[in-house]
Every structure is written in structure tokens, then in C-alpha cells.
Biopython code that builds the backbone (N, CA, C, O; Angstrom):
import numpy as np
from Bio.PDB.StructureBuilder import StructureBuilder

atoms = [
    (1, "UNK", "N", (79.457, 136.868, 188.495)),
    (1, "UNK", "CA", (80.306, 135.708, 188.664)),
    (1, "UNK", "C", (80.258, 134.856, 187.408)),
    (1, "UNK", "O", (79.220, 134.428, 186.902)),
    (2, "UNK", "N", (81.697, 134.622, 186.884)),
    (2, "UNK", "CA", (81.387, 133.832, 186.175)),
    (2, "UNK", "C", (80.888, 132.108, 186.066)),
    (2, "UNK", "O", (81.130, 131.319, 186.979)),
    (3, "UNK", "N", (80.372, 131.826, 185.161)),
    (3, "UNK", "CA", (79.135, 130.482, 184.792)),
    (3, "UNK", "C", (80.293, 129.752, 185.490)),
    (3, "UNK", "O", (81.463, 129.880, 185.131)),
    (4, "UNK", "N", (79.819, 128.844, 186.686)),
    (4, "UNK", "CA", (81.190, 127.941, 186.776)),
    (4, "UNK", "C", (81.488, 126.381, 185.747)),
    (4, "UNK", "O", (82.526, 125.719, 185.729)),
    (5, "UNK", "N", (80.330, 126.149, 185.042)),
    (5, "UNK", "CA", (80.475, 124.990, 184.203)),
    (5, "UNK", "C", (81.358, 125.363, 183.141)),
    (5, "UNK", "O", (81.951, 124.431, 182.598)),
    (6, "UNK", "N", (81.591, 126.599, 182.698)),
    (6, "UNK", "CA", (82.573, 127.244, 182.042)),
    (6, "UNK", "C", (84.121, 127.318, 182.310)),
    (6, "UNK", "O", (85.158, 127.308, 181.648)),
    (7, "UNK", "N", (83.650, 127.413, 183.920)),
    (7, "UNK", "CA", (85.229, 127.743, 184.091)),
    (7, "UNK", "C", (86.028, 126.810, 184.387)),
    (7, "UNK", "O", (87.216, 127.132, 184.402)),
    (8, "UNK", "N", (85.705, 125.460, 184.697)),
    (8, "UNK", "CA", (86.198, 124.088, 184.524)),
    (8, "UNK", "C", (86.325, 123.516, 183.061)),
    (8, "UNK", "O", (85.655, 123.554, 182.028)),
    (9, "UNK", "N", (87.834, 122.823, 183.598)),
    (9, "UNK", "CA", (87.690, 122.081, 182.101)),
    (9, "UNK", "C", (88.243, 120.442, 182.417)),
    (9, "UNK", "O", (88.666, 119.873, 183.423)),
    (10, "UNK", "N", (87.965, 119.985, 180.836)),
    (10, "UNK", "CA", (88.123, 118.861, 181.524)),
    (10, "UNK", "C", (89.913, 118.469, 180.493)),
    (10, "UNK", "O", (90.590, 119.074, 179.663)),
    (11, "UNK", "N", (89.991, 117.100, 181.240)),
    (11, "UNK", "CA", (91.583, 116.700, 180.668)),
    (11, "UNK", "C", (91.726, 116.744, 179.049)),
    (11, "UNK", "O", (92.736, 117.183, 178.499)),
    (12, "UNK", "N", (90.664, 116.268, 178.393)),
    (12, "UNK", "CA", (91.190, 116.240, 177.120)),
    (12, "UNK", "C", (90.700, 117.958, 176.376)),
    (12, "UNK", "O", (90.928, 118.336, 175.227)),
    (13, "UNK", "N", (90.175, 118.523, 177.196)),
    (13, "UNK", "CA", (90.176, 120.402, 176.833)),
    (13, "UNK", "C", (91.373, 120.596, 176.878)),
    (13, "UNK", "O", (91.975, 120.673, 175.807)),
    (14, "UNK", "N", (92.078, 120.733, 178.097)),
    (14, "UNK", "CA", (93.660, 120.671, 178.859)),
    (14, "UNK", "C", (94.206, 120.473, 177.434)),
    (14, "UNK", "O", (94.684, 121.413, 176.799)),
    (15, "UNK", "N", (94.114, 119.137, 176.921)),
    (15, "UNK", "CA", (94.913, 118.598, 175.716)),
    (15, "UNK", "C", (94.894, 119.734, 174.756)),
    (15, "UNK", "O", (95.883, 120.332, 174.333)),
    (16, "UNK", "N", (93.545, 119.975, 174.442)),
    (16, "UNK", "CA", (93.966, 121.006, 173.012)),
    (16, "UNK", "C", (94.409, 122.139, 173.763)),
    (16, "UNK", "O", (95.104, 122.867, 173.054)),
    (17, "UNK", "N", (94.283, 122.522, 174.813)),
    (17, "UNK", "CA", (94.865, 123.982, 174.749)),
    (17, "UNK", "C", (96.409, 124.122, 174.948)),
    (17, "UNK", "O", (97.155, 125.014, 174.545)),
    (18, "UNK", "N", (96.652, 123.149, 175.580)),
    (18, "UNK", "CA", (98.659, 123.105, 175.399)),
    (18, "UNK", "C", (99.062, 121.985, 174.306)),
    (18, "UNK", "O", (100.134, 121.413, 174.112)),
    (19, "UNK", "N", (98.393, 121.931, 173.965)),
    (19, "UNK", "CA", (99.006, 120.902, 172.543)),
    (19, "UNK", "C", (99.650, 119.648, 173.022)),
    (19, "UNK", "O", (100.451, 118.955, 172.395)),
    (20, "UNK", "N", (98.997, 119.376, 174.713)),
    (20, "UNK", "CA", (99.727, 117.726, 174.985)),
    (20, "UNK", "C", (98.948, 116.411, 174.887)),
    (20, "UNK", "O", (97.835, 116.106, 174.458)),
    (21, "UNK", "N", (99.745, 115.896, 175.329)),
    (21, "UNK", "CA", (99.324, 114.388, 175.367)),
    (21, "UNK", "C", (98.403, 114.279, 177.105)),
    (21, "UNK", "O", (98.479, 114.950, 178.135)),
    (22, "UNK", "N", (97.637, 113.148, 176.710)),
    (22, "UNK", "CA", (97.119, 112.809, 178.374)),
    (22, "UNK", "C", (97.545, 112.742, 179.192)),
    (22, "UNK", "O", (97.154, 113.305, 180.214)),
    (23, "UNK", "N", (98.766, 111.854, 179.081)),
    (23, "UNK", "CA", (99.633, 111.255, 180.046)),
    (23, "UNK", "C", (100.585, 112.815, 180.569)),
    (23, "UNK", "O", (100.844, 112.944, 181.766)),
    (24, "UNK", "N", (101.004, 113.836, 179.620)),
    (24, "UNK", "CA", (101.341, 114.843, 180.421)),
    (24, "UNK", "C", (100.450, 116.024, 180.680)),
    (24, "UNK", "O", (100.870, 117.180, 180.718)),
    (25, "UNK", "N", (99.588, 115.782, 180.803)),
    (25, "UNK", "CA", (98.804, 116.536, 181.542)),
    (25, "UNK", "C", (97.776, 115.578, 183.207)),
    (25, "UNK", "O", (96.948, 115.949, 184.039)),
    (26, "UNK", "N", (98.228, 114.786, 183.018)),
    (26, "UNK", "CA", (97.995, 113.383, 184.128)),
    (26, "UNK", "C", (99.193, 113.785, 185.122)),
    (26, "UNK", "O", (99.036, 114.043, 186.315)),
    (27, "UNK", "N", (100.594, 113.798, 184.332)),
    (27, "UNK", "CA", (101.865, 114.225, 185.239)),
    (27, "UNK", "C", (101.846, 115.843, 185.599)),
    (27, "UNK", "O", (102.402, 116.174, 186.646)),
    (28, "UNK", "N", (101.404, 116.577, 185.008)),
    (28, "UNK", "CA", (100.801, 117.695, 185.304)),
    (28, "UNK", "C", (99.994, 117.724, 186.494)),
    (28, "UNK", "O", (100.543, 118.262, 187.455)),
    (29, "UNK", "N", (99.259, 117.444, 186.609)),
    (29, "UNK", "CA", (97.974, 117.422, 187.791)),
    (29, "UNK", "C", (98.778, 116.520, 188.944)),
    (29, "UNK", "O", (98.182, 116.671, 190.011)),
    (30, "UNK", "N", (99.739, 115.778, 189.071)),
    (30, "UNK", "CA", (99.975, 114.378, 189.962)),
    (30, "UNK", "C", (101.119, 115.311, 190.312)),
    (30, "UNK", "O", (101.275, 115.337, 191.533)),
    (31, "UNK", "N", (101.947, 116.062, 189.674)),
    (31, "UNK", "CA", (102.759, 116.741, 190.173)),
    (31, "UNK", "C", (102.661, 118.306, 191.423)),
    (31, "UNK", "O", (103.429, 118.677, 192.311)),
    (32, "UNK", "N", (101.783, 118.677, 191.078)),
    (32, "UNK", "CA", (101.137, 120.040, 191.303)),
    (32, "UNK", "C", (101.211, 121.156, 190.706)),
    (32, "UNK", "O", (100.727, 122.230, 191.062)),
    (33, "UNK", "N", (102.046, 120.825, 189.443)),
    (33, "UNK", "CA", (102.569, 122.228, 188.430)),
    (33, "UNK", "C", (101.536, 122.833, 188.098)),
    (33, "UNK", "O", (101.435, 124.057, 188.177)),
    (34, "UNK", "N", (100.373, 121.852, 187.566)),
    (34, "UNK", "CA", (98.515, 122.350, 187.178)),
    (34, "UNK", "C", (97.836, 121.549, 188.151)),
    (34, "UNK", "O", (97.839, 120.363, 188.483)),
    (35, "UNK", "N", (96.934, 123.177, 188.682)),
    (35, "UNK", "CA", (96.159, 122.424, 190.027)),
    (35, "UNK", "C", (94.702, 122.118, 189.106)),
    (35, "UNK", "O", (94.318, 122.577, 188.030)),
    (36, "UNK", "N", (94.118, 121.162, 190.022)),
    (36, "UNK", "CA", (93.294, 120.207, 189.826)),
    (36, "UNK", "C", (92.256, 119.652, 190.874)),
    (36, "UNK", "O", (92.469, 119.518, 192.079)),
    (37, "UNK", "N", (91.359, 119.421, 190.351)),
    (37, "UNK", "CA", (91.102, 118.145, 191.223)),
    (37, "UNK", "C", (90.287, 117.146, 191.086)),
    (37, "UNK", "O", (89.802, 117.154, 189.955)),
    (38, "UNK", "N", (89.937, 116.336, 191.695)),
    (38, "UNK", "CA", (89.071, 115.029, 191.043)),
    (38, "UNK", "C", (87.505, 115.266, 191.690)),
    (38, "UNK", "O", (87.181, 116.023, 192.605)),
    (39, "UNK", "N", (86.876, 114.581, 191.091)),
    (39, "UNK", "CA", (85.424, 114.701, 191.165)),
    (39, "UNK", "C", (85.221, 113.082, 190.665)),
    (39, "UNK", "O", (85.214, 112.751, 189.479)),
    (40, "UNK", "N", (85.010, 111.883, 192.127)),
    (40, "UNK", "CA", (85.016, 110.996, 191.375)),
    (40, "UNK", "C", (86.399, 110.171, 190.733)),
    (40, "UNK", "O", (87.281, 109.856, 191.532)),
    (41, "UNK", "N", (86.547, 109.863, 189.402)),
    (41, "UNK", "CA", (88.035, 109.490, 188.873)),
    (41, "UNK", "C", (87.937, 110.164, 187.993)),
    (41, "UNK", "O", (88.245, 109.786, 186.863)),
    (42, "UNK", "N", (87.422, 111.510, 188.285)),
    (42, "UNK", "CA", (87.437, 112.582, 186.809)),
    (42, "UNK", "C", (88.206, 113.854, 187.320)),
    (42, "UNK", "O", (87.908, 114.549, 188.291)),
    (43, "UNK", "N", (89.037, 113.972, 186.639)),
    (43, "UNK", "CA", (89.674, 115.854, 186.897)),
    (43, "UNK", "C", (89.156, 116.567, 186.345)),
    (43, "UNK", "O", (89.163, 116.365, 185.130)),
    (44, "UNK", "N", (88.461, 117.709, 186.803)),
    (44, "UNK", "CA", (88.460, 118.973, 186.835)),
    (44, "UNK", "C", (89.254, 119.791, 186.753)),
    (44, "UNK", "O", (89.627, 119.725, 187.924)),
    (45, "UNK", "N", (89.996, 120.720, 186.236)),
    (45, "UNK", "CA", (90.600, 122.055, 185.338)),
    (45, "UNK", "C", (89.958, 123.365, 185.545)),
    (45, "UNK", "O", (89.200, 123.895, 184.733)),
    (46, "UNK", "N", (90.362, 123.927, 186.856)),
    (46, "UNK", "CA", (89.766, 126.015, 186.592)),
    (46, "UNK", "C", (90.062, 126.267, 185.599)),
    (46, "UNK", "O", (90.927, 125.436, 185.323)),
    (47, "UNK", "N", (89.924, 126.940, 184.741)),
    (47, "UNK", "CA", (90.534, 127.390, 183.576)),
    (47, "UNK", "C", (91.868, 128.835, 184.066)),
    (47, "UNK", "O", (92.974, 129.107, 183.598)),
    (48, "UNK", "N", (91.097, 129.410, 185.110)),
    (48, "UNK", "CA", (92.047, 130.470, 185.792)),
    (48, "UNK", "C", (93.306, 129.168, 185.850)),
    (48, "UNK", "O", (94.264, 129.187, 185.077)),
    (49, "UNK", "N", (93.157, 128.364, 186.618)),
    (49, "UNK", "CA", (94.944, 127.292, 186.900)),
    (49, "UNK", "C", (95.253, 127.062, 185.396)),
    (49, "UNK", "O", (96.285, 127.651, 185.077)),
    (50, "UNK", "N", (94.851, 126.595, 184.693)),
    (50, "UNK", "CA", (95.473, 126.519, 183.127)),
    (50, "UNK", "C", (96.334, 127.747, 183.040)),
    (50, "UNK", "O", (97.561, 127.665, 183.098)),
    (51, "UNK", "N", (95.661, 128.942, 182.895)),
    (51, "UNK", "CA", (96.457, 130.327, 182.506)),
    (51, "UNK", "C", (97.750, 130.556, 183.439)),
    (51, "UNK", "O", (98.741, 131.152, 183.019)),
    (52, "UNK", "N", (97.669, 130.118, 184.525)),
    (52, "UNK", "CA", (98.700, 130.588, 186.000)),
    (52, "UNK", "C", (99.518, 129.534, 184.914)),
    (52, "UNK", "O", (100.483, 129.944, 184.269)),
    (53, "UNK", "N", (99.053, 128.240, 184.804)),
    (53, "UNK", "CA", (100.473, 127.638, 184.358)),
    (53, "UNK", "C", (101.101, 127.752, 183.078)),
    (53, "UNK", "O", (102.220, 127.268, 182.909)),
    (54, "UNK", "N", (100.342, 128.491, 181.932)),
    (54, "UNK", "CA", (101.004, 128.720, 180.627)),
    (54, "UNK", "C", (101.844, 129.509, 181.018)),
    (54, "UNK", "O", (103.042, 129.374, 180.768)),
    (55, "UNK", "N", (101.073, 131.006, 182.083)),
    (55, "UNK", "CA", (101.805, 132.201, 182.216)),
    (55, "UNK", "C", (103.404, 131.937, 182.872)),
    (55, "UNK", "O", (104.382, 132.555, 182.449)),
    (56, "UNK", "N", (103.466, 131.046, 183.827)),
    (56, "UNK", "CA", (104.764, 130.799, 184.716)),
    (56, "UNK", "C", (105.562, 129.892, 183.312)),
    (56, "UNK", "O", (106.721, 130.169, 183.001)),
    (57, "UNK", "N", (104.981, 129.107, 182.769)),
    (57, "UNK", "CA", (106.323, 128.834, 181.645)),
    (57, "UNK", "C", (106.903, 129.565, 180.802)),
    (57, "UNK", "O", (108.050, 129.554, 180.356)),
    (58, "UNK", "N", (105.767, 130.392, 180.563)),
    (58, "UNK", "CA", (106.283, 131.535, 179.781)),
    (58, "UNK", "C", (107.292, 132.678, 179.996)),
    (58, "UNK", "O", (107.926, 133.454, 179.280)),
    (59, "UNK", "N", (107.115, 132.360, 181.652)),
    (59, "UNK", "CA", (108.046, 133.444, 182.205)),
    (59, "UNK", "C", (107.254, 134.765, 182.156)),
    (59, "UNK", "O", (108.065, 135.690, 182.175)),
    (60, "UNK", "N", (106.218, 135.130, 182.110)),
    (60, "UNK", "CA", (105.731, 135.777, 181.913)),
    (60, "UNK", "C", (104.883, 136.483, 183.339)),
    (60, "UNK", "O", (104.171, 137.483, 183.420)),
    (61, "UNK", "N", (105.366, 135.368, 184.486)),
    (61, "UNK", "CA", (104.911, 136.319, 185.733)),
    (61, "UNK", "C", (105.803, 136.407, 186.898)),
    (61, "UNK", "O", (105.496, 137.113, 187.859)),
]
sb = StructureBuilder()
sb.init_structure("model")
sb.init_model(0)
sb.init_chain("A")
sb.init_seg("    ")
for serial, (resi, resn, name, xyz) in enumerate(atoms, 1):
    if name == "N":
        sb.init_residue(resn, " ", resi, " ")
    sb.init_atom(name, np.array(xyz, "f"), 0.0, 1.0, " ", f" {name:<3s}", serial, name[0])
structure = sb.get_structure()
């Protein structure tokens, strides 16, 4: 199984890996396009949900 402290990420990781801003990756998560969830007033990021959502913009699934 993989390490799960690994497989979370956090919002400003999110940032570098799609090249956005906070605020759309905030509308990201508030929307449900990238699942999420809070811990606290902190989001958490699977890294598996990151990939589901590059892959579906990409058209790629």
C-alpha cells in the first residue's frame, strides 16, 4: 500500500502541478470537479483525484 502521507497533497502542491492560482483550485474543490476534503480548514488532495482530473480535461478518459 502506498505511504498515505504521500498520497495526499496539499493546495499549494495542487498549485504547482496545474500551474494555478489558489483561488482556482479553492473553486476546484467547492465545485466537485477535484475531490477533496478538509481536515480542520485545511484541504487535503489524493493525488489519485488530481490525475482523474488532469486526465478528464484532457479528454483523455
Amino acid at each position: 500500500m502506498e505511504n498515505l502521507s504521500t498520497s495526499l497533497i496539499t493546495v499549494e502542491e495542487a498549485c504547482e502541478e496545474l500551474m494555478a492560482g489558489r483561488n482556482t483550485i479553492y473553486s476546484l474543490l467547492s465545485s466537485g470537479k477535484l475531490k477533496g476534503f478538509k481536515i480542520g480548514r485545511v484541504w487535503k488532495i489524493p493525488r489519485e483525484s488530481l490525475k482523474q482530473y488532469i486526465l478528464s480535461q484532457s479528454k483523455m478518459i
